[in-house]
C-alpha positions as CSV (number, residue, x, y, z in Angstrom):
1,X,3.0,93.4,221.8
2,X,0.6,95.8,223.4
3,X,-3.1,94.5,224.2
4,X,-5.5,96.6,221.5
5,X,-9.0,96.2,222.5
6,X,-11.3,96.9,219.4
7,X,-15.3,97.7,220.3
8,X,-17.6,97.2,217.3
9,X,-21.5,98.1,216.8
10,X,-24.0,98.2,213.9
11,X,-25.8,101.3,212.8
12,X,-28.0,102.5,210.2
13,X,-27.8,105.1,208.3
14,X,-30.3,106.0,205.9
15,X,-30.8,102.7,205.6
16,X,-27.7,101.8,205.0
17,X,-26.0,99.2,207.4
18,X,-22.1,99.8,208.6
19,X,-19.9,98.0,210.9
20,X,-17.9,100.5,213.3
21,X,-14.9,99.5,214.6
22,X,-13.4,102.1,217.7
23,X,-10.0,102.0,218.8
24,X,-8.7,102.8,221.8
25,X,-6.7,105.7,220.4
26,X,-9.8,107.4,219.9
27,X,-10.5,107.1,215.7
28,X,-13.1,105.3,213.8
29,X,-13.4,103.4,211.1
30,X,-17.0,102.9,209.2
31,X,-17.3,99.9,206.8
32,X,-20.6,99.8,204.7
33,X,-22.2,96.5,204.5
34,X,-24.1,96.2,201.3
35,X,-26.3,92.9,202.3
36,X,-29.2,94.6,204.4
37,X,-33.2,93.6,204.8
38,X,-34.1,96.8,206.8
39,X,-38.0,96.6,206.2
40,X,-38.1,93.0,204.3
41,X,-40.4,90.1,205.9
42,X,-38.8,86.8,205.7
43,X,-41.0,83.5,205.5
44,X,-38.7,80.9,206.9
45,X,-39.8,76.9,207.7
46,X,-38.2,75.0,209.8
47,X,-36.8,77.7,211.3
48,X,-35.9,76.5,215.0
49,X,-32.6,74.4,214.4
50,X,-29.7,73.6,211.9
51,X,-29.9,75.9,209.0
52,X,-33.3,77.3,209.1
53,X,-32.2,78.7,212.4
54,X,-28.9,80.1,211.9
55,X,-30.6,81.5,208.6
56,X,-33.0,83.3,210.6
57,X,-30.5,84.7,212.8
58,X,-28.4,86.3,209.5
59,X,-31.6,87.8,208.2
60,X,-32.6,89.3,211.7
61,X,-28.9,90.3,212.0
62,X,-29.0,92.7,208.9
63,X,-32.7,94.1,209.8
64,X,-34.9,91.4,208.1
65,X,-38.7,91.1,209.8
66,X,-38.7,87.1,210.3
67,X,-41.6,84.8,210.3
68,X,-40.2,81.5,211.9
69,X,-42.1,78.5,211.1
70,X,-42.0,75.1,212.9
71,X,-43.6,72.7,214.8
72,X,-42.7,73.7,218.5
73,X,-44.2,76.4,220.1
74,X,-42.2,76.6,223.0
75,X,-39.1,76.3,221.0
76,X,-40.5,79.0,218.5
77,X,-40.9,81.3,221.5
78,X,-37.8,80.8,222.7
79,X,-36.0,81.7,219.1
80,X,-38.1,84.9,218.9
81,X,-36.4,86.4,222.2
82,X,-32.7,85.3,220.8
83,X,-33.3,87.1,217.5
84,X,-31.2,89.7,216.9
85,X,-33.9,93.2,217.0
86,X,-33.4,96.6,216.6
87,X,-35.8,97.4,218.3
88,X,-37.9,98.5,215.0
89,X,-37.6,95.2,213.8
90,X,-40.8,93.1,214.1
91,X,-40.3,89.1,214.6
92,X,-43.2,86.8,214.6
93,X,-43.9,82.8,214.3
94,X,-46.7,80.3,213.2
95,X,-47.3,76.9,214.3
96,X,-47.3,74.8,211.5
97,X,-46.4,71.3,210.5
98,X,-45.0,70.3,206.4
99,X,-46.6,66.7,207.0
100,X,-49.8,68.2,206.8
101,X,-50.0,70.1,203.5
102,X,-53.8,71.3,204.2
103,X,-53.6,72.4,207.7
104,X,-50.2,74.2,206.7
105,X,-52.4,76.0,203.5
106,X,-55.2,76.8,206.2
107,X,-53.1,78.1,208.7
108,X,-50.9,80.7,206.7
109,X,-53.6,81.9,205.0
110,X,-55.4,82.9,208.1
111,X,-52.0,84.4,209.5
112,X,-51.6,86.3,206.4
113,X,-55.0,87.8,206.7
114,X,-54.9,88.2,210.4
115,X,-51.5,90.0,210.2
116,X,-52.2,91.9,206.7
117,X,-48.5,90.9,205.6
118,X,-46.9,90.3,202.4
119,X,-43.8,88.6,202.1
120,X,-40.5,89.8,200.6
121,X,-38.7,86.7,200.9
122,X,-39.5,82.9,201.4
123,X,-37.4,80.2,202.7
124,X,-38.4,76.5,202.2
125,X,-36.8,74.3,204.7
126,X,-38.0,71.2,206.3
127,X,-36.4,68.3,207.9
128,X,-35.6,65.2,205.2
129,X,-37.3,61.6,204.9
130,X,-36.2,58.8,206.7
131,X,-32.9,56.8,205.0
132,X,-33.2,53.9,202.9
133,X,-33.2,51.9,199.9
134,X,-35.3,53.3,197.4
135,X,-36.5,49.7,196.0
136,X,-38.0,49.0,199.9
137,X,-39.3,52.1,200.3
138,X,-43.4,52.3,200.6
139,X,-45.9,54.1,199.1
140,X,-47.0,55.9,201.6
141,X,-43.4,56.6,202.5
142,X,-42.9,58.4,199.0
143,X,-46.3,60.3,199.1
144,X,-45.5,61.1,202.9
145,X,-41.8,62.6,201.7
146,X,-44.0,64.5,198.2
147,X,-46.1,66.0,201.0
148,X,-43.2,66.9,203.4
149,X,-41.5,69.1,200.9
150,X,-43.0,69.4,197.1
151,X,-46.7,69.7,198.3
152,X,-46.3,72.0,201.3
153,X,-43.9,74.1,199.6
154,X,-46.3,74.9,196.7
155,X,-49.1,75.5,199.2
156,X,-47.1,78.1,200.7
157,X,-46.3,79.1,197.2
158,X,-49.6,79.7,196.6
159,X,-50.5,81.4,199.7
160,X,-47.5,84.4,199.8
161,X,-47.1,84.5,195.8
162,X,-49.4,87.0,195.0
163,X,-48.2,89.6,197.1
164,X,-44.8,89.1,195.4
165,X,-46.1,89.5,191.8
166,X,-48.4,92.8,192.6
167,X,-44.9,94.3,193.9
168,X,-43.2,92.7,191.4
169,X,-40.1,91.3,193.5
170,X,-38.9,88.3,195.5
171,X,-37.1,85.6,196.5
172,X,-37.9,82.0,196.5
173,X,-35.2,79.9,197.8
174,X,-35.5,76.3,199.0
175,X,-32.9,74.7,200.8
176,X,-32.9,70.9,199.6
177,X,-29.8,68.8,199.1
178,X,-26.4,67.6,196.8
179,X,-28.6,64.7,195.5
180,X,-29.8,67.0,193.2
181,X,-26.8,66.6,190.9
182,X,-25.3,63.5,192.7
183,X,-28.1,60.6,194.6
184,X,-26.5,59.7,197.4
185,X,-26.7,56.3,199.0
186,X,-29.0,55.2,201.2
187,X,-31.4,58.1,200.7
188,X,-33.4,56.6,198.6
189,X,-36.2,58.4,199.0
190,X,-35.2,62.4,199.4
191,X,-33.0,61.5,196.4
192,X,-36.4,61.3,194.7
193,X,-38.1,64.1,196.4
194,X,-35.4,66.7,196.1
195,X,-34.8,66.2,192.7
196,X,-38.7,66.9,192.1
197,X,-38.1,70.0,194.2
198,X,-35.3,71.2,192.1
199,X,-37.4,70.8,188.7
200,X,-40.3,72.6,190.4
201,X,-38.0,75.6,191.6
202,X,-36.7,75.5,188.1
203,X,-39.5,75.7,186.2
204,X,-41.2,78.6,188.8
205,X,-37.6,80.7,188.3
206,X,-38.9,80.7,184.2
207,X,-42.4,81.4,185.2
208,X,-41.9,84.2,188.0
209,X,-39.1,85.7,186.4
210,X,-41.1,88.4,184.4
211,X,-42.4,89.2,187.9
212,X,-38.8,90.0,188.8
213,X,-39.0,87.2,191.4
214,X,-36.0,85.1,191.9
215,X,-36.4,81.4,193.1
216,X,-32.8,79.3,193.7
217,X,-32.3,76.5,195.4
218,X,-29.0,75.9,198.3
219,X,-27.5,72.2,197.9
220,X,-25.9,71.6,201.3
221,X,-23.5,68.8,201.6
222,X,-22.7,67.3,205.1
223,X,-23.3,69.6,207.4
224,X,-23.8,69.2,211.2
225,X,-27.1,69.4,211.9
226,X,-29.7,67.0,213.8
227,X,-30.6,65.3,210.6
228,X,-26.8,64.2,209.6
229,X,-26.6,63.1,213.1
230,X,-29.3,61.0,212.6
231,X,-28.0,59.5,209.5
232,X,-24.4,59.4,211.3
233,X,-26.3,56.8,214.1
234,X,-28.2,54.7,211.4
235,X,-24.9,53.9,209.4
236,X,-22.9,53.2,213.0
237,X,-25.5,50.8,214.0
238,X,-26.1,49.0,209.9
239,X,-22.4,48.9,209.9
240,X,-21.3,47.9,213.4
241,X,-19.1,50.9,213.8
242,X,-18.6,54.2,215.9
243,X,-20.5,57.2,215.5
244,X,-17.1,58.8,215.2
245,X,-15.6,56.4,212.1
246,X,-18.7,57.3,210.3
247,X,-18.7,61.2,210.8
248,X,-14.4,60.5,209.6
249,X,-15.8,58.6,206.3
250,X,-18.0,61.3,205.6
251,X,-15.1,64.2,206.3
252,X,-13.1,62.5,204.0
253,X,-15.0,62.2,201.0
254,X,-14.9,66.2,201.0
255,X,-12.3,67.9,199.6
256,X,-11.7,70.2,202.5
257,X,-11.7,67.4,204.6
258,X,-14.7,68.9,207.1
259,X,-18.0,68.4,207.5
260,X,-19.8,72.0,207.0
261,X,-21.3,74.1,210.5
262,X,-25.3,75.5,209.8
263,X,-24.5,78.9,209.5
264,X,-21.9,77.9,206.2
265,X,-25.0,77.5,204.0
266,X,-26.9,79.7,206.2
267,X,-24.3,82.5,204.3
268,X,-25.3,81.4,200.8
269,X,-28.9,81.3,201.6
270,X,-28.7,85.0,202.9
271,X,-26.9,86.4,200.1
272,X,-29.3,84.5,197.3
273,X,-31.7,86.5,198.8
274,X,-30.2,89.4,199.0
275,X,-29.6,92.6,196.2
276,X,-26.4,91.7,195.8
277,X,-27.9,88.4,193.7
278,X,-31.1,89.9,191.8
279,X,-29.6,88.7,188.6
280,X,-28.9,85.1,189.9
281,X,-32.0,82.8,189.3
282,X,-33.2,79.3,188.6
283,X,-29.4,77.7,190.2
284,X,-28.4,74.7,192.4
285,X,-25.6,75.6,194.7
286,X,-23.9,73.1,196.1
287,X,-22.4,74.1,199.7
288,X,-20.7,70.9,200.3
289,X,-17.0,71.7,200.5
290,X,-16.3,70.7,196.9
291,X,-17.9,67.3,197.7
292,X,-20.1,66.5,194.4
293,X,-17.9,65.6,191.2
294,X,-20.3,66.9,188.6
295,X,-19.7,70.7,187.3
């Protein structure tokens, strides 16, 4: 079979975004993509690694203006130069940690003042509690877990709403966990939190709705980030086993037989939040390979 060497590119047109694919025999073919961002500002935690990062990437990709949000300047800097840019695209970051709901609050609000930006689209992600049994689990540990994700996502609620509501659109989507609809064991703890996540969410998709704001949360099952391989190495070591016949177990008790890669939920998160979903709200999807048995 003769080699056929395809060469692709992205344009826009009129704000429309299409793939072009040119063969070597000299014709072109133009497929429209209908999931585009061109002058949207994306609000995006934990935004560095895993799914925040690939996320970010998708968004930036299809002309999104991002906003990451983590802990790690140097690491933040370093994602802003791999984002994709158009070169009229306009990428930013903030230093910010979830632990700390009140330095988080202070410290967007003075961005958002500084910068004079109003966001299209937020993106609530932030790394889990530590694993457990919920019975030995500390106070503090719970009210450090409320304050990793409930509290700081309702301060950043409360600091990016507004501009939402006086446009009347947006997206809220918060990327939480299958132990919404199915606790999983050993997780104690961000079984508790995420569920109190998913009733928030929830209840703000009936509030916000008459806004035309959107808010949906993304369920992801196993997926190979930092924070499964940190779960991966606590079972190896309670259970005297490999890292490997753990990361098997878990493969298994999924349907497809795989544990999911970033940018799988990554796709659901970018499409919740696109146009093509504006009459989805106030959902949990699961992106867990079929792995949670309830409907």
């Amino acid at each position: 079979m003769q080699n056929c060497q395809i060469n692709t590119a992205i344009v826009v047109i009129n704000k429309h975004i299409f793939h072009i694919f040119a063969k070597p025999n000299n014709y072109v073919i133009l497929i429209e993509n209908n999931i585009a961002f061109n002058n949207k500002n994306i609000f995006i935690g934990g935004s560095t690694n895993g799914i925040g990062w690939e996320s970010a990437k998708l968004f930036a990709k299809y002309g999104g203006n991002l906003t990451l949000v983590a802990r790690n300047e140097n690491l933040l800097l370093q994602r802003l130069q791999e984002l994709p840019n158009n070169a009229n695209q306009q990428h930013t970051y903030i230093i910010a940690d979830f632990s700390n709901p009140e330095n988080l609050e202070k410290t967007i609000k003075e961005f958002v003042l500084d910068k004079s930006i109003n966001y299209d689209i937020i993106i609530n992600n932030t790394g889990g509690p530590p694993s457990g049994q919920l019975e030995k689990a500390t106070t503090e540990e719970l009210l450090s877990a409320f304050n990793l994700h409930l509290i700081s996502f309702h301060k950043i609620l409360g600091c990016l709403l507004q501009g939402m509501k006086s446009r009347k659109a947006g997206s809220i989507i918060n990327i939480i966990s299958t132990s919404v609809k199915q606790p999983l064991n050993g997780l104690g703890v961000s079984n508790t939190i995420r569920g109190a996540v998913a009733n928030w969410a929830k209840t703000l998709a009936n509030e916000l709705g008459t806004y035309n704001i959107t808010v949906n949360n993304v369920l992801p099952g196993a997926t190979n980030t930092g924070r499964l391989k940190e779960i991966i190495k606590n079972k190896a070591q309670k259970h005297n086993l490999q890292e490997s016949e753990i990361e098997k177990q878990m493969a298994d008790q999924v349907p497809l037989k795989r544990i999911a890669e970033p940018i799988e939920v990554a796709n659901a998160v970018v499409f919740l939040a696109s146009d093509k979903a504006r009459y989805i709200s106030g959902v949990n999807l699961p992106v867990d390979g079929g792995r949670t048995k309830s409907l």
